[in-house]
BAMARNU-606914 format. One line per field, with one value per residue (C-alpha): chain; residue in one letter; residue number from 1; x, y, z. Coordinates in steps of 0.25 Angstrom, whole numbers, plus 5000, padded with zeros to 4 digits. Each point is the difference from the previous one (the first is absolute). Layout:
BEGIN
chaine <- (A  ...)
residu <- (A  ...)
num <- (NUM  ...)
px <- (X  ...)
py <- (Y  ...)
pz <- (Z  ...)
END
This chain:
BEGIN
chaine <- (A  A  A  A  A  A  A  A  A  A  A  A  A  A  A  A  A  A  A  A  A  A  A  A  A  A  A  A  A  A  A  A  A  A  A  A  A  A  A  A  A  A  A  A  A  A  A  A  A  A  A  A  A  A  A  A  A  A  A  A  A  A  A  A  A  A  A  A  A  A  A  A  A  A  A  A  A  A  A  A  A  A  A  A  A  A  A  A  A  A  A  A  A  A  A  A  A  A  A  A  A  A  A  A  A  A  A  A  A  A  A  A  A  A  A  A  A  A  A  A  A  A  A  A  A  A  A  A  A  A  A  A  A  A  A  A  A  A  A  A  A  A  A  A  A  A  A  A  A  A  A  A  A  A  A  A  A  A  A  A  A  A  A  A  A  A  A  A  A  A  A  A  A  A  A  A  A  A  A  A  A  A  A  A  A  A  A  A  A  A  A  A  A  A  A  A  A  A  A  A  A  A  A  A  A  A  A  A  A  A  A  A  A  A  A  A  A  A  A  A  A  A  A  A  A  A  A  A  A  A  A  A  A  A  A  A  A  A  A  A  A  A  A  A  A  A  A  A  A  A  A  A  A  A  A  A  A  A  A  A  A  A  A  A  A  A  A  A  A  A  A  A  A  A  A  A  A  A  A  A  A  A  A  A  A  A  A  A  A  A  A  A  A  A  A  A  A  A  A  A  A  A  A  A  A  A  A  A  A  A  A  A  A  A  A  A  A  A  A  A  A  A  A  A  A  A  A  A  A  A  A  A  A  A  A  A  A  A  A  A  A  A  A  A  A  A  A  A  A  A  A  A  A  A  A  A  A  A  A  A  A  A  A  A  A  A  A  A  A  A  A  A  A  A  A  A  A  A  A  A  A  A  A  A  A  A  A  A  A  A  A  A  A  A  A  A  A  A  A  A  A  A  A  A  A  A  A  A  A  A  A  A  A  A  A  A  A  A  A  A  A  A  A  A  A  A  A  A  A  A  A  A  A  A  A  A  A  A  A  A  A  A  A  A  A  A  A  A  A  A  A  A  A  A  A  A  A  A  A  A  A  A  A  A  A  A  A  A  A  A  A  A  A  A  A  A  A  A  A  A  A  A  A  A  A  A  A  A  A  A  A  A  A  A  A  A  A  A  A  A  A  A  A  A  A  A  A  A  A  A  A  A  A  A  A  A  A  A  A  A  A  A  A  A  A  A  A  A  A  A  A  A  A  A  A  A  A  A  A  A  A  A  A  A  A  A  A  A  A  A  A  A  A  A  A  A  A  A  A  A  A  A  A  A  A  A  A  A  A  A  A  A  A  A  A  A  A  A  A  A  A  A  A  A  A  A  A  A  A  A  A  A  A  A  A  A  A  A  A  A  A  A  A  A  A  A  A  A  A  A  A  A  A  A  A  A  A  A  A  A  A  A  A  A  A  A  A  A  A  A)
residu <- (X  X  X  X  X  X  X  X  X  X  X  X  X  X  X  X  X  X  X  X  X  X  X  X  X  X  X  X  X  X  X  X  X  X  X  X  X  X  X  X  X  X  X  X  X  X  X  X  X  X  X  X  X  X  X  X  X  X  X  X  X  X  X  X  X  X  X  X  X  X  X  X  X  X  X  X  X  X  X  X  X  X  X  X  X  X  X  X  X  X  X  X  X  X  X  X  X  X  X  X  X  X  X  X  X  X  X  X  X  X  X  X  X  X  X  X  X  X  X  X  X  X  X  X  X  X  X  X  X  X  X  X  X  X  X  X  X  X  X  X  X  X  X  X  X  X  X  X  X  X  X  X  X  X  X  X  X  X  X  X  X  X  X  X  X  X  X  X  X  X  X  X  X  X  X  X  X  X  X  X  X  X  X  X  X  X  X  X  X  X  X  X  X  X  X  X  X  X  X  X  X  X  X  X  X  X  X  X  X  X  X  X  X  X  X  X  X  X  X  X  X  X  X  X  X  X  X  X  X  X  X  X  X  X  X  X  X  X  X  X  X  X  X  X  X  X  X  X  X  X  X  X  X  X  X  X  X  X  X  X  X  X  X  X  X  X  X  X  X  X  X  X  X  X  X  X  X  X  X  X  X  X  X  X  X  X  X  X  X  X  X  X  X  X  X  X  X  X  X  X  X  X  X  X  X  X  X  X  X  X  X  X  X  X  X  X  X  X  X  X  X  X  X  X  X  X  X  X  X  X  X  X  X  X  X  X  X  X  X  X  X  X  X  X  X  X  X  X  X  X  X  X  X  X  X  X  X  X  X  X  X  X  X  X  X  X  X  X  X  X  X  X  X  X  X  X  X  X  X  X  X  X  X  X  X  X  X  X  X  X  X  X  X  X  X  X  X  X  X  X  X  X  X  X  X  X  X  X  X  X  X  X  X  X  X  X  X  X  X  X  X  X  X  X  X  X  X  X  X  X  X  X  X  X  X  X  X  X  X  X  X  X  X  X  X  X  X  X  X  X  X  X  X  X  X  X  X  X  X  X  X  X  X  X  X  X  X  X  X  X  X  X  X  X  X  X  X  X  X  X  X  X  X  X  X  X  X  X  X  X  X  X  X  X  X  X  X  X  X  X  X  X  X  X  X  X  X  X  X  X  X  X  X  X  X  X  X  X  X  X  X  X  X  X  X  X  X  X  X  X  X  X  X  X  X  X  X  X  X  X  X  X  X  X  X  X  X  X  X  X  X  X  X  X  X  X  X  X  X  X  X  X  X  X  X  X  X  X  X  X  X  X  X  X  X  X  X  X  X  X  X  X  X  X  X  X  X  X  X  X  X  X  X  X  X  X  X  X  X  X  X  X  X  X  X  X  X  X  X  X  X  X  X  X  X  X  X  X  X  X  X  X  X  X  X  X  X  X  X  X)
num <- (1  2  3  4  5  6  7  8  9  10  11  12  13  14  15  16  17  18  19  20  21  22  23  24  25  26  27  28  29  30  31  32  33  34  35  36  37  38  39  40  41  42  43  44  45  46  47  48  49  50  51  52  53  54  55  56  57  58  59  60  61  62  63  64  65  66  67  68  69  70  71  72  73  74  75  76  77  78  79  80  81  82  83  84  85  86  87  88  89  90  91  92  93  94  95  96  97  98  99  100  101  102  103  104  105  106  107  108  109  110  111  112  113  114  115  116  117  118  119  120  121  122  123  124  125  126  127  128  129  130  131  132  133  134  135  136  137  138  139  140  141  142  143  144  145  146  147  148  149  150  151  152  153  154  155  156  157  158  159  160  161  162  163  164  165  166  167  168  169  170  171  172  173  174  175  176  177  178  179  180  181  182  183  184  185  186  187  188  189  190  191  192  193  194  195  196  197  198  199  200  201  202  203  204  205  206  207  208  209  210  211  212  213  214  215  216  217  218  219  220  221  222  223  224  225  226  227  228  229  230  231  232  233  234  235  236  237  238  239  240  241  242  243  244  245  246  247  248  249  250  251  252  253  254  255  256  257  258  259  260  261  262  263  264  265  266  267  268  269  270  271  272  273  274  275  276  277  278  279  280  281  282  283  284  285  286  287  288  289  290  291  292  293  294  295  296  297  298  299  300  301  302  303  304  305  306  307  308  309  310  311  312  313  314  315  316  317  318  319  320  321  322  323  324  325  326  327  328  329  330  331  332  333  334  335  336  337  338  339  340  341  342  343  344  345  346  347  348  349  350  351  352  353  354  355  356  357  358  359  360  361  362  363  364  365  366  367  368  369  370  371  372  373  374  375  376  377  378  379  380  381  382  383  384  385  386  387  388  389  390  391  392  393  394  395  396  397  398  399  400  401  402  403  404  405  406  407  408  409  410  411  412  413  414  415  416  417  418  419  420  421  422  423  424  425  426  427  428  429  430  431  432  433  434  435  436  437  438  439  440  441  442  443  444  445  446  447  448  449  450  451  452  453  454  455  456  457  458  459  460  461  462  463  464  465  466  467  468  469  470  471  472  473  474  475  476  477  478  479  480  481  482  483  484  485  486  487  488  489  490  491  492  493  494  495  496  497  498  499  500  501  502  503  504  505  506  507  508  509  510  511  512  513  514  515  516  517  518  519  520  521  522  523  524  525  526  527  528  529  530  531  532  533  534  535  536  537  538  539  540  541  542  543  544  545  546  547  548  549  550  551  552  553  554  555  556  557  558  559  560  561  562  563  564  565  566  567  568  569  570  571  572  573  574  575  576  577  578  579  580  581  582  583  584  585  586  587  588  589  590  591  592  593  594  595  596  597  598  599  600  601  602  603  604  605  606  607  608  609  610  611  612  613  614  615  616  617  618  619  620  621  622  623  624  625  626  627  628  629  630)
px <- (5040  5012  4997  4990  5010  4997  5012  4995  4990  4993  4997  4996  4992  4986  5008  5002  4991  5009  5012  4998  4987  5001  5007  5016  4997  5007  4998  5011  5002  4988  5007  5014  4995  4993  5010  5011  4992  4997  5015  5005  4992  5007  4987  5001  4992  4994  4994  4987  5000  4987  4995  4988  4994  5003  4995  4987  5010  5006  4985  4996  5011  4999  4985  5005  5009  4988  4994  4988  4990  5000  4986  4994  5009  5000  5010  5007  5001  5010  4995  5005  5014  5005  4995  5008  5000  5014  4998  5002  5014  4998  4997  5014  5007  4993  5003  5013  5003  4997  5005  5015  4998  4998  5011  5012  4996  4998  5008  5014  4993  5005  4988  4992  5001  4992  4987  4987  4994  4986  4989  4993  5001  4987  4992  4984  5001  5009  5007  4993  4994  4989  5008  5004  5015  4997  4994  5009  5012  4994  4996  5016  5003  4991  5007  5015  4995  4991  5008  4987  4985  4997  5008  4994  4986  5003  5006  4988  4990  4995  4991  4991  4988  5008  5008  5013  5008  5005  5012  5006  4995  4985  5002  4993  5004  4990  4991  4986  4994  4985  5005  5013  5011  5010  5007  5014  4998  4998  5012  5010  4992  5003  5014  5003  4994  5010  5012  4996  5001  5014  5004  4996  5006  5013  5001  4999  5009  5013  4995  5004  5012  5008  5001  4998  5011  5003  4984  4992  4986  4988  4984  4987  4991  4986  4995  5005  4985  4996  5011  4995  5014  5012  5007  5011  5004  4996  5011  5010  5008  5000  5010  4988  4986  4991  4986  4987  4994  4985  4998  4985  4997  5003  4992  4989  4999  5004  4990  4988  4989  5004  4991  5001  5005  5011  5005  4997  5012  5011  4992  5010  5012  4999  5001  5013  5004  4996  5010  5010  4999  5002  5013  5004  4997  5007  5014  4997  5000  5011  5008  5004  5000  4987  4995  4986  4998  4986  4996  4986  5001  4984  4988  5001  4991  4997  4995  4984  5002  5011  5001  5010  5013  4999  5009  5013  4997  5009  5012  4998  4997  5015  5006  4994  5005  5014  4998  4997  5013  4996  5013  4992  4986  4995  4988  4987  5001  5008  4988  4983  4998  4990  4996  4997  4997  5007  4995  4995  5011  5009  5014  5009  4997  4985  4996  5004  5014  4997  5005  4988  4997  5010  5014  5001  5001  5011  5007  5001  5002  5014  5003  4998  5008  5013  4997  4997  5014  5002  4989  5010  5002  4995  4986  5005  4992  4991  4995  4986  4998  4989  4999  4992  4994  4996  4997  4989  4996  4996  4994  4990  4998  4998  4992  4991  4994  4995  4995  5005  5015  5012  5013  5005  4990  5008  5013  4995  4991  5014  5010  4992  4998  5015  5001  4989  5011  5011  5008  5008  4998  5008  4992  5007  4995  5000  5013  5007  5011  4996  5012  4999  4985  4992  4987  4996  4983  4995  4985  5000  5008  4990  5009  5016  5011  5012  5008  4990  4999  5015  4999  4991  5007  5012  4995  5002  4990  4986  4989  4986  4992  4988  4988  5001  5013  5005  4984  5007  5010  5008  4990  4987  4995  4998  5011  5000  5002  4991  5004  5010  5006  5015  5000  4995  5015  4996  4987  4994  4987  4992  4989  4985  4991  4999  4987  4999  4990  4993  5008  4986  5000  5013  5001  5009  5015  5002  5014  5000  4988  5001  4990  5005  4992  5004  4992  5004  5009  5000  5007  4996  5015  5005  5010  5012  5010  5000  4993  4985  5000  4986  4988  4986  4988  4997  5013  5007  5016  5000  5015  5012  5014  5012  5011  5005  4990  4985  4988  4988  4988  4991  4998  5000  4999  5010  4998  5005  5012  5005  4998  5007  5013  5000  5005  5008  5008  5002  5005  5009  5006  4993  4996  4985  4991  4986  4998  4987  4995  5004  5015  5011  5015  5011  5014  5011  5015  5001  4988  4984  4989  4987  4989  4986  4987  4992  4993  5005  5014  5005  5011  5011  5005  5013  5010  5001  5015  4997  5008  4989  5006  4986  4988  4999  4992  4984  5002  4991  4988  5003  5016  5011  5011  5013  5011  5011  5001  5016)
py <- (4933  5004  5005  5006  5009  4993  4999  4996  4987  5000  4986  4992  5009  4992  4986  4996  4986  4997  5002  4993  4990  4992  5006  5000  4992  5011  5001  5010  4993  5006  5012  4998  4997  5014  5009  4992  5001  5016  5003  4993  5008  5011  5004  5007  4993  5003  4990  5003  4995  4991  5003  5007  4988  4988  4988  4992  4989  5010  5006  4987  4998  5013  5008  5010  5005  5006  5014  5003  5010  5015  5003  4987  4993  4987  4992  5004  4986  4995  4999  5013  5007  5012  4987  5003  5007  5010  4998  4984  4997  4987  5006  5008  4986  4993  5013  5001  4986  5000  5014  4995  4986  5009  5011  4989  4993  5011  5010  4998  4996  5010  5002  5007  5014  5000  4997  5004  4998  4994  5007  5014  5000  5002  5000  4995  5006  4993  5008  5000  4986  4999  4985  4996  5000  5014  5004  4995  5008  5012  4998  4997  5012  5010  4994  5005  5014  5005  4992  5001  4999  5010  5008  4995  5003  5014  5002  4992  5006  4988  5007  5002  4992  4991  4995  4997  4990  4993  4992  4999  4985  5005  5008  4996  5003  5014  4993  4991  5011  5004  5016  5007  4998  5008  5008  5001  4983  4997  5011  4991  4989  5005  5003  4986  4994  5007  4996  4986  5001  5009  4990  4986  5006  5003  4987  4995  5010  4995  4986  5002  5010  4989  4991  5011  5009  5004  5002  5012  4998  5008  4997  5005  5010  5002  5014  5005  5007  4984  4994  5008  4997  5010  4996  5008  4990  4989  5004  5003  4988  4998  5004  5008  5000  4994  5003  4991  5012  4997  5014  4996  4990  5009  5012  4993  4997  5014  5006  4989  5010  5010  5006  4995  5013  4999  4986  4999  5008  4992  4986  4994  5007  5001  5014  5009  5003  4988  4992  5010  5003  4985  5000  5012  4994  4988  5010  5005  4986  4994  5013  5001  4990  4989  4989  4999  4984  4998  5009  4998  4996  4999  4998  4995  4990  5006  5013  5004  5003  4996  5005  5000  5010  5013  4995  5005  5000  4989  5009  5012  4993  4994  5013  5007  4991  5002  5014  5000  4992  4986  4991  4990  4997  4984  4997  4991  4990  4994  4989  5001  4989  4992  4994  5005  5013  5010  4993  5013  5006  5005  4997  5002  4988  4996  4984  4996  5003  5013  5014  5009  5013  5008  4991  5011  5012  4994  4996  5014  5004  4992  5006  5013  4997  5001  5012  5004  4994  5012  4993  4994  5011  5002  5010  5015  5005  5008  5012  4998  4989  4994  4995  4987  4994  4989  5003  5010  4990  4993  5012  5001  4986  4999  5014  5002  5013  5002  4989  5010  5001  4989  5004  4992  5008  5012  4995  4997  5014  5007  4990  5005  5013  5001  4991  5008  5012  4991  5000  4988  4993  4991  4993  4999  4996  5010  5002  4998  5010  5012  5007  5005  5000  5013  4996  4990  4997  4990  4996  4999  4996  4995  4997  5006  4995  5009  4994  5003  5014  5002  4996  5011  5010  4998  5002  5013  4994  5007  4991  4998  4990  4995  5000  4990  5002  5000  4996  4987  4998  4987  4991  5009  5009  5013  5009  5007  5015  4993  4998  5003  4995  4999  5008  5012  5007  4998  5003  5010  4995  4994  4991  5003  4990  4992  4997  4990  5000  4993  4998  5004  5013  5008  5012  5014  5003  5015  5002  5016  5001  4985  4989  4985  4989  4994  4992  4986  5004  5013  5006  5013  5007  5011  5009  5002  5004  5001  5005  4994  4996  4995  4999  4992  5007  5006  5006  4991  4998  4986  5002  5006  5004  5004  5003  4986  4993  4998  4993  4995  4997  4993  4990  5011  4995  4998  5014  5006  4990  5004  5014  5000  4992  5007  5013  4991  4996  5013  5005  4989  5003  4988  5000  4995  4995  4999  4987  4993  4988  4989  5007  4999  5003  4993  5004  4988  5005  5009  4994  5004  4991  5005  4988  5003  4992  5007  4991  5013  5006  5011  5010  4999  5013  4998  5010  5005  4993  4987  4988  4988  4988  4993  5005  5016  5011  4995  4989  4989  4992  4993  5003  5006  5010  5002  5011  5005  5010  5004)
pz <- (4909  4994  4987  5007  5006  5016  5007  5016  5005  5012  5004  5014  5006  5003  4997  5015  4997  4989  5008  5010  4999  5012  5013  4998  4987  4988  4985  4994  4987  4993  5006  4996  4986  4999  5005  4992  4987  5003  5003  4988  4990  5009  5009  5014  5011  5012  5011  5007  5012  5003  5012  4996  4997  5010  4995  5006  5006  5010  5002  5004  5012  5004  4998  5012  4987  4993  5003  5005  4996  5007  4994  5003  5010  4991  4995  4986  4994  4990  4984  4994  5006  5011  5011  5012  5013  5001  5015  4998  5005  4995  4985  5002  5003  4989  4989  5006  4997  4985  4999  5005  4990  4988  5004  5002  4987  4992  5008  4991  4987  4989  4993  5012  5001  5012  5009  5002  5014  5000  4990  5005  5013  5007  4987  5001  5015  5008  5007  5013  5006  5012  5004  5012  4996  4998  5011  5010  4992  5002  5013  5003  4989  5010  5012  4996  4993  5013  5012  5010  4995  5008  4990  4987  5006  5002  4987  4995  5006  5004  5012  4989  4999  5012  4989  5012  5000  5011  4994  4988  4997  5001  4986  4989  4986  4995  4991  4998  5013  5000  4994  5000  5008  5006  4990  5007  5002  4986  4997  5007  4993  4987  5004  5005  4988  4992  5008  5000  4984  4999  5012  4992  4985  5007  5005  4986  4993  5010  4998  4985  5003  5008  4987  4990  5002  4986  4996  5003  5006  4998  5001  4992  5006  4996  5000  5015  5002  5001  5010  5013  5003  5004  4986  5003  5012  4991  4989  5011  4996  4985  4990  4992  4998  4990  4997  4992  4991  4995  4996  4994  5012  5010  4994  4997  5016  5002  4991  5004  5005  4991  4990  4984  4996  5009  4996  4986  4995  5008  5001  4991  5004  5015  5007  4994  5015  5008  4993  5002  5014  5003  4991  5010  5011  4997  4995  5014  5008  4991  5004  4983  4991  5000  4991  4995  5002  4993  4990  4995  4986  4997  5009  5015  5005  5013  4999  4998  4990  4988  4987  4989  5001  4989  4989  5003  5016  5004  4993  5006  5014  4998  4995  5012  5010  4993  5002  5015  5002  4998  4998  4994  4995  5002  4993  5008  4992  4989  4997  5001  5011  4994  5012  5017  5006  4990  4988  4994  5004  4985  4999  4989  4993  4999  5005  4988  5000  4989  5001  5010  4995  5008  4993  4988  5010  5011  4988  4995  5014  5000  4988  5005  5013  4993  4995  5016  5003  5012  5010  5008  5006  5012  5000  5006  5013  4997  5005  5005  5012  5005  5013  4999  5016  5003  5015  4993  4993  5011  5008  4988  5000  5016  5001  4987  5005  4988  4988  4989  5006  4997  5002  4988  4991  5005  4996  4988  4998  5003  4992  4987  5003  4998  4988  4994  5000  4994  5014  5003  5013  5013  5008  5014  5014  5013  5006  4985  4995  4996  4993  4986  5000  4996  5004  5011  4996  5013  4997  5016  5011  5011  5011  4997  5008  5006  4988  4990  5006  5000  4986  4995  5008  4996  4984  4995  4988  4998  5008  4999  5011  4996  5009  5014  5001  5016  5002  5011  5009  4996  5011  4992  5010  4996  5003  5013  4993  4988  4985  4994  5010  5001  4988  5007  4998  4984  5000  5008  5002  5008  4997  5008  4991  4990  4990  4987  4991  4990  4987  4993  5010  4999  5004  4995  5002  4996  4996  4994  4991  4997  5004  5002  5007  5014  5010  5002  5011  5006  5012  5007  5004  5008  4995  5007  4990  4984  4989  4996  4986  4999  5009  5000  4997  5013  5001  5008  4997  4992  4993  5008  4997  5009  4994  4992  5005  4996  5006  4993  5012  4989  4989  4987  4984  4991  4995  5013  5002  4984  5004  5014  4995  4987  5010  5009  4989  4994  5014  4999  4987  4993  4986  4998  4987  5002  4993  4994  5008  4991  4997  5013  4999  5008  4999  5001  4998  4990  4993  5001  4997  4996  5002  4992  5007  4988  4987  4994  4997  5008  5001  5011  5005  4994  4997  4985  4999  5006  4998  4999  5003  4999  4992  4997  5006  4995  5011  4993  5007  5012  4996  5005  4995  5008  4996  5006  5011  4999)
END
């Protein structure tokens, strides 16, 4: 590890059996050994703690700890990992209980920089469970947030369908029902769920504070499209944020009913600005500097699909990290298993103890590091926000409307748009600061708050909503004066229908003597105020701006978003490049990075007297160059 150029081990994370294999019976030594072996060659560790796995002896005296199915209302049994139930205050005791072990006997040893708390939180699903435990937490959670039931079946709109409650003990959690449920009951559903993970991890992140005073905590997200949590409550109590980066697992999912054409070219290098948007996203939840602790170093095992990272991928996958303000960058893992569920999964020595295919490129990455020596630095603001929601999120979970429209994929559509144009982006939450930012892009906004609202009106940034934005009140009723909403004072219009079509049948957005496509959400507005910017082939207003403010009423393609944030950004005075699909720039310090996706060479738009600190202008394939900026 060390003349590999490592400096950090993560260790513990899944090993609860072997630290305690009978109850109150524990087994540090093997333990001890490890961490005093790795800190005597001078190597940083980092605990996990084990609670994502509890082993089958606890399962055994106490089954009400596992989950239970919200799709098929059975039992999720022990045999793989993520068993337990956040509504389980039996599981918190227990979890807190080998939380607090591991924390006072580790909590003072020198050669652990910090913990980890649990593994992927909410991962394979587990965020919400249909259990009894559950259920009766929710009914409790519904008593204290509507006092009366009469008052949470009005905001419910329970007289539909004779839907009304008569106490608070006769509600039942919004799942395994012959159709849908009530959109507002599986919203506070949703919410409750969320609360009940920020609420457990809390408990496990002062369970370690109280012994480790001196270490820093954090924990490692998966992509936070796949949590259906409220990450940034989740995060609230953590020094910073890490993040598991799988750049060819995750697109190959993303990608999986795309056509050939479409994945062939990033197949072995994962999507340029998927990646990217996560390591955003994750700046944005750590509010600066984060660690990357699994890097994939070769194929996955649990993907459709898993093929073998572009030579040089897992180089430019660390490098880009780096320059969207990673701390740190932890590779999954150091040795192939040769035996259990991740068998398949590479590591950076194969089964049989040799160097994998990607141990050349992370040792030219280490070298290289030196050479980047400033990436301590914090990463500056930048000057284009994205406000990321998970309460939209849920509207488009909860309320499909249309098959053809996600919110995620609206982040995502939006998020590269901007990348395609070299801008640099934050991604923030609703209600964040909003100082020093030029252009404010928010996919949608389903259902804003007064603090979100005072946010944005506070801004003196360019900002663009996207289409559903102000579509709920906060309990998902329309609003009274309909969409937007509260949002009515930034965008004066008013929202008389909405149709979606097929994703095979767009139809026309007219913007000047320009035709883009739209169709999988489209909303019929009235003007009150504003300039139209574009209009849908029967002339009605599609796209309206007033003043510093604009409105898109429709999922459009990625021609129009270019086009529309390629003049927002010259009205804010921001220097754009209109880049090729396998180049993207980011900017870190007073450093650029110019990543190439392509099996070819191709040239960064660099200035003719640029410093290179890293590789020249011709960026090579699958490589990266990086010069100075001032």
């Amino acid at each position: 590890m060390r003349a590999l150029g490592l400096t950090t081990v993560r260790i513990g994370e899944f090993a609860w059996g072997r630290m305690e294999p009978d109850p109150g019976r524990y087994e540090f030594d093997w333990l001890d050994r490890a961490i005093e072996t790795l800190g005597a060659a001078g190597m940083r560790v980092v605990i996990g703690t084990p609670t994502a796995t509890p082993p089958k002896w606890l399962i055994d005296a106490h089954p009400e700890i596992l989950p239970v199915d919200i799709h098929t209302g059975s039992v999720r049994g022990f045999g793989s990992r993520r068993h337990y139930d956040f509504s389980s205050e039996t599981y918190l005791a227990e979890a807190l209980r080998i939380t607090n072990v591991l924390a006072e006997r580790y909590g003072t040893n020198g050669h652990v920089i910090g913990w980890q708390t649990d593994n992927e939180l909410c991962c394979h699903d587990t965020a919400m469970s249909g259990s009894v435990a559950a259920r009766d937490a929710f009914r409790r959670c519904c008593a204290e947030r509507y006092g009366t039931i009469e008052a949470l079946n009005a905001a419910w709109g329970n007289v539909f369908w004779s839907m009304e409650y008569r106490s608070f003990d006769e509600i039942e959690l919004p799942i395994l029902a012959v159709t849908e449920t009530s959109p507002s009951h599986r919203l506070a559903y949703r919410r409750f769920s969320s609360d009940q993970v920020a609420r457990w991890h809390a408990a496990m992140v002062a369970a370690i504070r109280v012994h480790a005073r001196d270490q820093w905590v954090t924990h490692n997200f998966i992509p936070m499209d796949m949590t259906g949590v409220d990450n940034f409550a989740i995060c609230e109590p953590l020094d910073f944020v890490s993040f598991d980066s799988y750049p060819l697992g995750i697109s190959d999912m993303a990608l999986a009913r795309a056509p050939a054409a479409e994945i062939k070219p990033f197949m072995r290098t994962g999507l340029p600005d998927l990646t990217a948007m996560y390591l955003d996203q994750t700046r944005g939840l750590s509010k600066g500097a984060f660690w990357i602790m699994e890097q994939q170093p070769g194929p996955v095992n649990w993907a459709p699909h898993n093929p073998m990272p572009a030579p040089g991928m897992v180089r430019l996958w660390t490098l880009q990290a780096f320059a969207h303000g990673a701390a740190c960058v932890s590779y999954f893992r150091w040795r192939q298993a040769p035996f259990a569920q991740e068998q398949m999964h590479a590591g950076l020595l194969r089964p049989d103890h040799e160097p994998a295919e990607a141990w050349p490129e992370i040792a030219q990455v280490a070298a290289e590091l030196e050479a980047l020596g400033s990436l301590a630095e914090k990463a500056p603001q930048s000057a284009v926000a994205l406000i990321v929601d998970i309460e939209s999120r849920y509207v488009s979970d909860i309320e499909k409307q249309g098959a053809g429209y996600r919110y995620d994929q609206q982040v995502y559509a939006y998020y590269s748009a901007l990348r395609s144009l070299g801008l640099d982006v934050d991604c923030i939450a609703p209600g964040d600061d909003l100082a020093g930012y030029k252009m404010v892009v928010i996919p949608g906004l389903a259902m804003p708050d007064a603090v979100a609202l005072a946010a944005l009106e506070a801004s003196d940034a360019l900002i663009l909503f996207g289409p559903r934005s102000g579509a709920k009140t906060r309990e998902f009723t329309v609003p009274d004066t309909l969409a937007p909403g509260l949002l009515r004072g930034l965008v004066p219009v008013r929202v008389r229908a909405v149709e979606t079509l097929r994703p095979d049948c767009n139809g026309v957005l007219i913007a000047g003597n320009q035709q883009f496509e739209c169709g999988t959400w489209c909303e019929l507005l009235d003007v009150m105020g504003g300039e139209v910017l574009a209009t849908y082939e029967t002339g009605a207003a599609a796209v309206v701006r007033n003043g510093r403010t604009t409105y898109i009423g429709c999922v459009t393609d990625d021609a129009y978003l270019r086009q529309m944030f390629e003049g927002l950004a010259a009205q804010a005075g921001l220097a754009t490049t209109a880049l090729p699909a396998t180049l993207r720039l980011r900017r870190r310090g007073t450093m650029m990075f110019a990543f190439n996706y392509a099996p070819e060479p191709v040239d960064a738009p660099t200035p003719e007297s640029a410093d290179f600190i890293i590789g020249t202008r011709s960026v090579p394939a699958y490589g990266v160059s990086v010069w100075r900026t001032g």
